[in-house]
BATOR-509326 format. One line per field, with one value per residue (C-alpha): x, y, z; residue in three letters. Coordinates in steps of 0.02 Angstrom, whole numbers, plus 50000, padded with zeros to 5 digits. Example, Ala and Ser with C-alpha at 12.3 -4.5 7.8 and 13.67 -1.06 7.14 Angstrom:
xx	(50615,50684)
yy	(49775,49947)
zz	(50390,50357)
residu	(ALA,SER)
This chain:
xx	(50000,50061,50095,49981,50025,49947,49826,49716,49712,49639,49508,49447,49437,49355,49223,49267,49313,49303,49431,49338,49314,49509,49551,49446,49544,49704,49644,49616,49832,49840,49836,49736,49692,49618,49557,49453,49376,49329,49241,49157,49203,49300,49326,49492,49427,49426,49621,49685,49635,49701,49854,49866,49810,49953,50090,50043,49989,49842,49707,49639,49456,49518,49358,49322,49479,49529,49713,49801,49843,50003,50050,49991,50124,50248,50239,50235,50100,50215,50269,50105,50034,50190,50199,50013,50040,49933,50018,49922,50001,50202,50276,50431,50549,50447,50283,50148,50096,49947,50008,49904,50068,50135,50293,50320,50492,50567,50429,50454,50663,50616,50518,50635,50767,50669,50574,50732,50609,50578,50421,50280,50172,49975,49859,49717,49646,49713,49574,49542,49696,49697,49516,49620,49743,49628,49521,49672,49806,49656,49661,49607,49574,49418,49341,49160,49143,49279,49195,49020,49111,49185,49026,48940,49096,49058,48863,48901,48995,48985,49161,49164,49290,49251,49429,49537,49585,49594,49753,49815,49965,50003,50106,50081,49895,49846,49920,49831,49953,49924,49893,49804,49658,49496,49412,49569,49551,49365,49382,49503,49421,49252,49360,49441,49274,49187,49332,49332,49135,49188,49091,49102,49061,49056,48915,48938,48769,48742,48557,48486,48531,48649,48779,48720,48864,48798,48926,48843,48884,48832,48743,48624,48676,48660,48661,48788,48743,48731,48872,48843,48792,48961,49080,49053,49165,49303,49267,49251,49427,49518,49464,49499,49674,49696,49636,49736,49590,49577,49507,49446,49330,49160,49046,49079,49093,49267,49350,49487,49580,49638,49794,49806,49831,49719,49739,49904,49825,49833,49661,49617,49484,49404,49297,49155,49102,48927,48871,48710,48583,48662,48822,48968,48902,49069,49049,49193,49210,49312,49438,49520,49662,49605,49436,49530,49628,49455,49463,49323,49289,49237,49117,48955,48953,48844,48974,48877,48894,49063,49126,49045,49111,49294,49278,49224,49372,49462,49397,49539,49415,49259,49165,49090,48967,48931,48778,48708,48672,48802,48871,48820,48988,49043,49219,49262,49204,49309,49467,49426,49428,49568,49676,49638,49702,49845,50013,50198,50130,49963,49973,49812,49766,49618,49536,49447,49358,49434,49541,49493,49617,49803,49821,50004,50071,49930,49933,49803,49745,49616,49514,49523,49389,49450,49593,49526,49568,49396,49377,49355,49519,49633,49549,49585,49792,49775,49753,49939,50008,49974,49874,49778,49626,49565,49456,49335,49264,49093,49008,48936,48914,48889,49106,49153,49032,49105,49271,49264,49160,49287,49440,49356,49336,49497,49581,49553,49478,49365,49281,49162,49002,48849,48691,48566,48434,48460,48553,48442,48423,48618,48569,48442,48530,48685,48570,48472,48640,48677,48767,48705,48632,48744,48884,48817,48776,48949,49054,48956,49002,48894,48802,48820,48681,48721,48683,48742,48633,48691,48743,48657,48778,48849,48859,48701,48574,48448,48345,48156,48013,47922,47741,47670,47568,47752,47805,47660,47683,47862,47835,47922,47868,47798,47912,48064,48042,48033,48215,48258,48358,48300,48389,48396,48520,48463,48585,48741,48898,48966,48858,48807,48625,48572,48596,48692,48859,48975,48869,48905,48825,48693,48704,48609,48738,48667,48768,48755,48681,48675,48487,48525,48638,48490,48365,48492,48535,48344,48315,48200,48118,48205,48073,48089,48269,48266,48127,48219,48392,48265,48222,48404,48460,48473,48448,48375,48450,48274,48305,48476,48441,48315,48456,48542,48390,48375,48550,48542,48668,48555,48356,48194,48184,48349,48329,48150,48221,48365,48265,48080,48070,48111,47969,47861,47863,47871,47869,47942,47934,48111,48230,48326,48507,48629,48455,48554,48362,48251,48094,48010,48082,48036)
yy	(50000,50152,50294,50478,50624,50684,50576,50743,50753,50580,50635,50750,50656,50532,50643,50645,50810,50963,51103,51239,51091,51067,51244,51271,51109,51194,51359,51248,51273,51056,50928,50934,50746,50770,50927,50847,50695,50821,50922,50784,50793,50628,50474,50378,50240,50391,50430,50274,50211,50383,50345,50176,50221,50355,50241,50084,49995,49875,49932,49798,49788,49682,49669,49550,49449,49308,49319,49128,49093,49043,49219,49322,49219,49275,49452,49485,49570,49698,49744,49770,49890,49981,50011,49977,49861,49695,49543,49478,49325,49262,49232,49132,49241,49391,49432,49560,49673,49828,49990,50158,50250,50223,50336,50231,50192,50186,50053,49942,49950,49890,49737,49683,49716,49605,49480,49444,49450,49558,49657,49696,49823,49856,50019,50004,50132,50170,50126,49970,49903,49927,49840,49680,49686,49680,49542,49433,49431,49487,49564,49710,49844,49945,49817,49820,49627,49646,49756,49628,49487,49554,49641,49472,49396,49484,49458,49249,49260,49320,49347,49528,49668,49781,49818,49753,49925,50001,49988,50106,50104,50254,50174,50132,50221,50249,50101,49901,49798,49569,49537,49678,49646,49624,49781,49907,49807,49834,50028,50052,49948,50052,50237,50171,50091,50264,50355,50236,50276,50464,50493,50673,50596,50433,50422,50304,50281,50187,50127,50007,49841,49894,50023,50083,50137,50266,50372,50534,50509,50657,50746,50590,50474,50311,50154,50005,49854,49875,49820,49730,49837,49766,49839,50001,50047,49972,50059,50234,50180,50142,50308,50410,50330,50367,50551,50565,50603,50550,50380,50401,50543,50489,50603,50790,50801,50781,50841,50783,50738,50597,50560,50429,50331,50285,50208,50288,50472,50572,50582,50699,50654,50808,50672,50736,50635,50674,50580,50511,50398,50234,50292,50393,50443,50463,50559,50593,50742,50662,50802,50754,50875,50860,50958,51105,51122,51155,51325,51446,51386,51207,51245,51249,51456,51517,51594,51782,51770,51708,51857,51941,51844,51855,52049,52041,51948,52063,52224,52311,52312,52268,52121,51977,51855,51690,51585,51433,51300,51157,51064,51183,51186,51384,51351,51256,51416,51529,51415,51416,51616,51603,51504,51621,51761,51685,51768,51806,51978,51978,51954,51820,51772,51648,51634,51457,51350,51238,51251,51106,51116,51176,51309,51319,51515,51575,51614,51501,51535,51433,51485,51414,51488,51402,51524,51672,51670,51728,51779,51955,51923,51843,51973,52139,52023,51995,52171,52211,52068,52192,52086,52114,51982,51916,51767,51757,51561,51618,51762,51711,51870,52036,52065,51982,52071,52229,52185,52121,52277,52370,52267,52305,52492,52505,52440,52276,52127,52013,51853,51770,51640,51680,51548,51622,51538,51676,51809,51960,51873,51927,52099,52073,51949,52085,52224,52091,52064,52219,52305,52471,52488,52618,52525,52368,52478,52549,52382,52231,52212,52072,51903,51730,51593,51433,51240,51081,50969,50806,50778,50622,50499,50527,50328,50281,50469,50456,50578,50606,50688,50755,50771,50924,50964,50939,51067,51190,51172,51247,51372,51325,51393,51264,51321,51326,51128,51074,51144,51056,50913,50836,50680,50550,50414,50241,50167,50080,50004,50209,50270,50109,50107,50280,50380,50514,50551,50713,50870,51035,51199,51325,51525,51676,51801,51986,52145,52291,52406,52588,52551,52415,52506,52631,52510,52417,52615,52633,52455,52405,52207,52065,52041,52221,52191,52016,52102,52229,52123,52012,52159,52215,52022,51934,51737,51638,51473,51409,51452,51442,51242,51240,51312,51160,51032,51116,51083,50891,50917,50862,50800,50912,50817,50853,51042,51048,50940,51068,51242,51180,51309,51446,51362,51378,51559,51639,51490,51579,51568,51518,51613,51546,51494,51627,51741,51893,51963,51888,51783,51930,52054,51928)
zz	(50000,49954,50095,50054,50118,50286,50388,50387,50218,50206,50311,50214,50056,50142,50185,50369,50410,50311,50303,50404,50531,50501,50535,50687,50772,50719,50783,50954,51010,51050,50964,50821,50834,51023,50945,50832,50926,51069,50930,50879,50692,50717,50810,50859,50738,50594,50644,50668,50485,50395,50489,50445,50247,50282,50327,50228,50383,50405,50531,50644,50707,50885,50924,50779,50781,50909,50960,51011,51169,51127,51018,51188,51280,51187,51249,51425,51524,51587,51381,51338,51475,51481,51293,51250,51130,51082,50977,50856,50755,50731,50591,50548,50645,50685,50763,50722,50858,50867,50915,50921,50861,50702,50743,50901,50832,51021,51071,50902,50949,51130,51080,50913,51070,51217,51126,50969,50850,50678,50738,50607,50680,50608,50697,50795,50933,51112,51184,51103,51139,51315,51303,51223,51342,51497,51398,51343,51476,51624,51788,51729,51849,51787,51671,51718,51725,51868,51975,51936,52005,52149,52225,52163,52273,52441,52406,52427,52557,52735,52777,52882,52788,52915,52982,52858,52788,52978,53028,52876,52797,52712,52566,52421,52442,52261,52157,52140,52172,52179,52340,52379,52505,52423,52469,52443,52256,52247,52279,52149,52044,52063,52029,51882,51801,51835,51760,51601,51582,51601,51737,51833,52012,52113,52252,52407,52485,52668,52688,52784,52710,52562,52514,52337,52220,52073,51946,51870,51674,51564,51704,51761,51910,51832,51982,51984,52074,52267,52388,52563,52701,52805,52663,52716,52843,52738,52597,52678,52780,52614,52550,52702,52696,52501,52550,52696,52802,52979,52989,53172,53138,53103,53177,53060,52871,52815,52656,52564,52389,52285,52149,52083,51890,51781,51610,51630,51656,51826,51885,52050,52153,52270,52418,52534,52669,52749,52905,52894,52987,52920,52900,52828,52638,52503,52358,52261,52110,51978,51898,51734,51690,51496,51529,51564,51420,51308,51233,51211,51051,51089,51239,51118,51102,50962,50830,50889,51064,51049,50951,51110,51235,51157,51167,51331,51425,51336,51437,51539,51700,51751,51826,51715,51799,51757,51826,51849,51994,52039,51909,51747,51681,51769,51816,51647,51564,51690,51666,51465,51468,51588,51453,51318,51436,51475,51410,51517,51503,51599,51799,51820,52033,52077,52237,52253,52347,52338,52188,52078,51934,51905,51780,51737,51751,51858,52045,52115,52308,52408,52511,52702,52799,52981,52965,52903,52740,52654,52486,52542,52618,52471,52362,52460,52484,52268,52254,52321,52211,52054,51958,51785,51798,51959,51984,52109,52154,52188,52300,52428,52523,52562,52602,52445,52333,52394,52379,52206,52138,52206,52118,51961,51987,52028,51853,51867,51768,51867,51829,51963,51975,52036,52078,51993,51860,51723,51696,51730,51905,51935,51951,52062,52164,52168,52235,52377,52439,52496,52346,52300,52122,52067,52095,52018,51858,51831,51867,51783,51619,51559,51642,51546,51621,51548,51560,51504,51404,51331,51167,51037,51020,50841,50808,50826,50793,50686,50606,50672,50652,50788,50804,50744,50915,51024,50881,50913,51096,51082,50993,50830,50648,50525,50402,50523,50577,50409,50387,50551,50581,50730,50781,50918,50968,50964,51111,51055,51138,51133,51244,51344,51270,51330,51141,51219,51236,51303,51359,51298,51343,51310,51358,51389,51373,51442,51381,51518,51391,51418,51446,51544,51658,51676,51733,51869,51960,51960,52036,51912,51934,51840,51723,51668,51642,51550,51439,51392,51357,51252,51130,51102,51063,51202,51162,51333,51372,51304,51118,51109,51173,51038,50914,50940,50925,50763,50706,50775,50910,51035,51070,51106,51286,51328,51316,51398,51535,51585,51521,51570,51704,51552,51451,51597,51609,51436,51273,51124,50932,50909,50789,50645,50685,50656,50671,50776,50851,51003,50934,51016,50864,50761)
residu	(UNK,UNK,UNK,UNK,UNK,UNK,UNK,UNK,UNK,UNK,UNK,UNK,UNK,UNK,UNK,UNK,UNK,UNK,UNK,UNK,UNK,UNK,UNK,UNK,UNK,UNK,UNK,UNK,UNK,UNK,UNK,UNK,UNK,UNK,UNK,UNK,UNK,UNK,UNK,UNK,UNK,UNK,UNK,UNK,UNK,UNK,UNK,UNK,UNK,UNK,UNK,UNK,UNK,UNK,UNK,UNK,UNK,UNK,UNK,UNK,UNK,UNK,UNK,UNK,UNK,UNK,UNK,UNK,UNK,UNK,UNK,UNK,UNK,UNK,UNK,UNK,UNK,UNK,UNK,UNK,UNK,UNK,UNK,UNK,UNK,UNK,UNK,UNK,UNK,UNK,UNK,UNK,UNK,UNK,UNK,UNK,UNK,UNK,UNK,UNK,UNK,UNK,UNK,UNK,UNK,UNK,UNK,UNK,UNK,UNK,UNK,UNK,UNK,UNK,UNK,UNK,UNK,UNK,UNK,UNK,UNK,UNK,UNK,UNK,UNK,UNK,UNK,UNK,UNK,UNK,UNK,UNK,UNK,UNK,UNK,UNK,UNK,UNK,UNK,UNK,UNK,UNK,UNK,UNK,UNK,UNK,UNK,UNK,UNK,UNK,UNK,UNK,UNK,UNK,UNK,UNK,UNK,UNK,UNK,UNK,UNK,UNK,UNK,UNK,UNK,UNK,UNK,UNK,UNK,UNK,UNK,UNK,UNK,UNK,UNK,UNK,UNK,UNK,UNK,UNK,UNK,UNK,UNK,UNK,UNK,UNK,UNK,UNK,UNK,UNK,UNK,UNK,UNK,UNK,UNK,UNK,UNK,UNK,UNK,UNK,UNK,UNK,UNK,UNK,UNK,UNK,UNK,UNK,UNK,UNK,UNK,UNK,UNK,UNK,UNK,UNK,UNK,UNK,UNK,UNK,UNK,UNK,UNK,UNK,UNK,UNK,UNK,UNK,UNK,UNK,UNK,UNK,UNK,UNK,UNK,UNK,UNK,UNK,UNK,UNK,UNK,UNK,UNK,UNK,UNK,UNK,UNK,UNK,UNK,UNK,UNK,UNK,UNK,UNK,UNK,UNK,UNK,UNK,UNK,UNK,UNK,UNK,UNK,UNK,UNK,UNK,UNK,UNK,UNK,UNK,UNK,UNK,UNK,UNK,UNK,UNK,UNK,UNK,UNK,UNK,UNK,UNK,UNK,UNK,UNK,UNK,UNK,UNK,UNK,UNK,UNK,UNK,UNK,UNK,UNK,UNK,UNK,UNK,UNK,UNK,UNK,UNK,UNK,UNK,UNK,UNK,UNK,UNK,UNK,UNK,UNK,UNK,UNK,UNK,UNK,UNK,UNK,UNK,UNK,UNK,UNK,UNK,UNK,UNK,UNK,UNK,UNK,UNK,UNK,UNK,UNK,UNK,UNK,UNK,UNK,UNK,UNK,UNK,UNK,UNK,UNK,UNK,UNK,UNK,UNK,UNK,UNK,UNK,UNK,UNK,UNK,UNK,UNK,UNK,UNK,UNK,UNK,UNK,UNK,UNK,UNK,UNK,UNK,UNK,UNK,UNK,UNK,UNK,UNK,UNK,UNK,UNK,UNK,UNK,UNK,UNK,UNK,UNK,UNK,UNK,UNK,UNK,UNK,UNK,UNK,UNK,UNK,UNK,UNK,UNK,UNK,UNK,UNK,UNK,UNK,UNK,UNK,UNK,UNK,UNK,UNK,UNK,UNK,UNK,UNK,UNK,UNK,UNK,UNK,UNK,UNK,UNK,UNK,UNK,UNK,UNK,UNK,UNK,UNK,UNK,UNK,UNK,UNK,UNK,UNK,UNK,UNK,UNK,UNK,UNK,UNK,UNK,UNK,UNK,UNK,UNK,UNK,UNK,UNK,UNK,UNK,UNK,UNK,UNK,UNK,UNK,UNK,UNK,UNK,UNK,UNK,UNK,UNK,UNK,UNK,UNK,UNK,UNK,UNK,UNK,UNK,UNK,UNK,UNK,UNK,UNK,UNK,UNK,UNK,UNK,UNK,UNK,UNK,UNK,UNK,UNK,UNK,UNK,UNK,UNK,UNK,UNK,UNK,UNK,UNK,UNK,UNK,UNK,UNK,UNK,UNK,UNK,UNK,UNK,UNK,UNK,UNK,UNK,UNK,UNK,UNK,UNK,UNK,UNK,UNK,UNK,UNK,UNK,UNK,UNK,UNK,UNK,UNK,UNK,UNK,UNK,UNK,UNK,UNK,UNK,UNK,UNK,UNK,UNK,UNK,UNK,UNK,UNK,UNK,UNK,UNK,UNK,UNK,UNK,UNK,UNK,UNK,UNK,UNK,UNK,UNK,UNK,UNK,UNK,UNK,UNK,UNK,UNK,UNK,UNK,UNK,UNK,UNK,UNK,UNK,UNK,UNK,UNK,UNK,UNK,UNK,UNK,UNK,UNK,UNK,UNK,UNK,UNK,UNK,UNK,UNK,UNK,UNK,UNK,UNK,UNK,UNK,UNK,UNK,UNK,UNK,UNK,UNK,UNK,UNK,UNK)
């Protein structure tokens, strides 16, 4: 086979990619191959065979092929997690292994060097190596069948784990190692399965009679099979001990944080752990360094309110909110803006609590109340550090609201969160607090709301049509849903049956107008406000959600299940995408 030019380049003549799509993945600053499978415009599969059309290599579906016993043998387990690599057959003095990396030229040396033999190498995907690996030579930590049989294990039996993980030994806390006690295996087990299903948290649950284990995956908790009742206090020991939290304190909520390696990634882990009537309840905020290094570009902006946005972080003072309740996706905007901003010449301090992620070149500070140190605090310390952007976690209060007004009207760039459910409600919330309105008019310079709704998985969507009375009842145009592409995933092995996967995130981004500005010093009511912001283009998270049902990014439920309470209160003919005015204006 003969070699082409670029992998990329195969792409698009295959129809895969397109140059804009191209071009916005270069435009990303990474890798434009994690670039593009985060944008969705292609999968590892996709890459993998332009890479192996590229080099003259063969791809290999491993799913569909059943390696010998004896060929797996011949390369030991250690070689083939180390190097992720999967043989496949031998030949008369060589033997064909799967790598994900066709310029692996170290890893080909090593083997041809350990194993004697000529090494013929054919592509298939990370991940689906590692999933041949864990099937052919097992042990696997974080195959799901793994976890299965080990809660099925301690369901059988009645041995008591209860203080087999109490004495505490403080090495060796965060790797699996053979002859690891069966519960320290079955927590490490359960992290590593939830990481592998990309799941955001991991809940620990004491009840009566069972400890139930869910993960939240795109947003929803989704439940594993339940774990004895008497595996509890192990469990929350080994996780105390991996957190370096005090293992004798059961009777106030404890806080702590976890390292360790998954699938050969650093993965943090930020633990709660609640007392309750049956028992100490874990759950455990899953923080993978990748979701931080997503740029503006990729978080699901409409291309007008990102031109907006962009010119807004780019303000030499002021304060921009953003909004939303737990879990809507406000501190991977803040860190997105945050990377955009960040250059040797601009000065950039956080205040956090509790910092989740490390952003490389800025001055990170968290915030420990027991010792004083507030936000209103760190921010009026920041202030003599001579910043040029400040970040403020969240406020909170009347203190912090004060001091971080008065950061921004003294030169100052600020960024901060708010829990509000819109963004005319910031104002409002802002003035309840204790802020006067004058001040609130002359610092804010705008208020993004946003959510996170899930995303139709793109290997099994299909196109639908809706009814026309479900039409009717949103609001939509005949002659808009006829140009619509409404879609729905049909479950699949990608998104473990439930036709979504990934979120990404709608916005209701509101300028402080000059008109505005008027309305906040006067104290007028948040419906004036969010009626006015409507007329002068202003798109709610409602119809910018509907903006993407339209487009076939993601499903009529899924948008009426985060934005119902906006549908509730004032259903809207929804504009045209790209349309720049309100459906009011319309």
């Amino acid at each position: 086979m003969a070699k082409s030019r670029d992998w990329t380049e195969i792409l698009i003549r295959r129809g895969v990619i397109g140059p804009d799509q191209l071009k916005e993945a270069e435009r990303s600053g990474g890798d434009v191959e994690d670039a593009l499978v985060k944008l969705g415009y292609a999968d590892a599969t996709d890459v993998t065979k332009a890479k192996a059309e590229q080099h003259g290599l063969a791809y290999v579906e491993l799913r569909e092929v059943e390696i010998p016993a004896s060929v797996i043998g011949k390369v030991p387990e250690s070689l083939a997690r180390e190097n992720i690599v999967m043989p496949m057959a031998e030949g008369n003095g060589s033997i064909k292994v799967i790598m994900h990396d066709p310029m692996g030229f170290e890893t080909i040396e090593k083997l041809r060097f350990v194993l004697n033999r000529e090494i013929e190498v054919a592509l298939a995907p990370r991940e689906a190596i590692i999933e041949a690996i864990n099937k052919y030579y097992g042990g696997a930590a974080g195959e799901t069948e793994s976890v299965d049989s080990m809660l099925g294990e301690f369901t059988d039996t009645q041995m008591d784990y209860m203080d087999e993980d109490g004495g505490g030994k403080s090495s060796r806390t965060n790797t699996l190692e053979e002859g690891d006690a069966p519960v320290i295996r079955l927590v490490h087990l359960i992290i590593e399965e939830a990481v592998r299903n990309r799941a955001s948290d991991i809940h620990i649950e004491p009840f009566a009679e069972r400890v139930r284990i869910r993960y939240r995956i795109d947003g929803v908790l989704m439940e594993r099979d339940s774990a004895p009742r008497r595996l509890l206090g192990a469990m929350v020991s080994r996780l105390k001990i991996m957190g370096q939290i005090d293992i004798a304190e059961k009777r106030r909520p404890q806080d702590g944080r976890i390292k360790i390696l998954v699938a050969g990634k650093d993965i943090d882990l930020r633990v709660s752990i609640l007392p309750t009537t049956h028992g100490q309840s874990v759950v455990m905020r899953i923080l993978d360094r990748d979701n931080i290094k997503v740029s503006l570009q990729d978080l699901g902006f409409s291309e007008e309110d990102y031109a907006k946005f962009k010119q807004l972080i780019r303000r030499p003072n002021g304060i921009l909110l953003v909004t939303g309740p737990t879990g809507s996706g406000k501190t991977t905007t803040l860190y997105a803006a945050l990377n955009e901003l960040n250059r040797p010449d601009v000065k950039i301090i956080t205040a956090e609590d509790p910092v989740e992620y490390y952003l490389p070149g800025v001055n990170q500070c968290e915030v420990k109340a027991k010792i004083g140190m507030t936000f209103a605090r760190i921010i009026r310390a920041m202030l003599r550090q001579n910043p040029n952007i400040l970040l403020v976690g969240e406020i909170r209060d009347l203190e912090t609201a004060e001091t971080a007004i008065q950061a921004s009207l003294t030169g100052h760039l600020v960024f901060s969160t708010l829990h509000t459910n819109d963004a005319p409600s910031a104002i409002t919330r802002l003035v309840d607090v204790g802020i006067q309105p004058f001040l609130v008019a002359s610092s804010v310079l705008a208020v993004l709301a946003q959510r996170l709704v899930r995303k139709v998985c793109p290997k099994c969507k299909v196109r639908i049509e809706p009814p026309a009375h479900v039409l009717a009842g949103l609001g939509l145009r005949p002659e808009l849903a006829k140009k619509a592409n409404f879609v729905k995933g049909k479950g699949c092995s990608n998104c473990n049956k439930k036709g979504y996967r990934g979120r990404m995130g709608i916005y209701e981004l509101m300028l402080m107008t000059n008109t505005v500005r008027e309305m906040a010093f006067k104290g007028e009511s948040t419906m004036a406000i969010r009626k006015v912001a409507r007329k002068q283009g202003m798109r709610t998270l409602y119809e910018d959600g509907i903006i993407k049902a339209l487009k076939g990014i993601t499903t009529l439920e899924e948008v009426l299940r985060i934005t119902k309470n906006d549908v509730a209160v004032a259903p809207q003919p929804v504009p045209a995408a790209g349309a720049p005015k309100s459906p009011t204006s319309a």
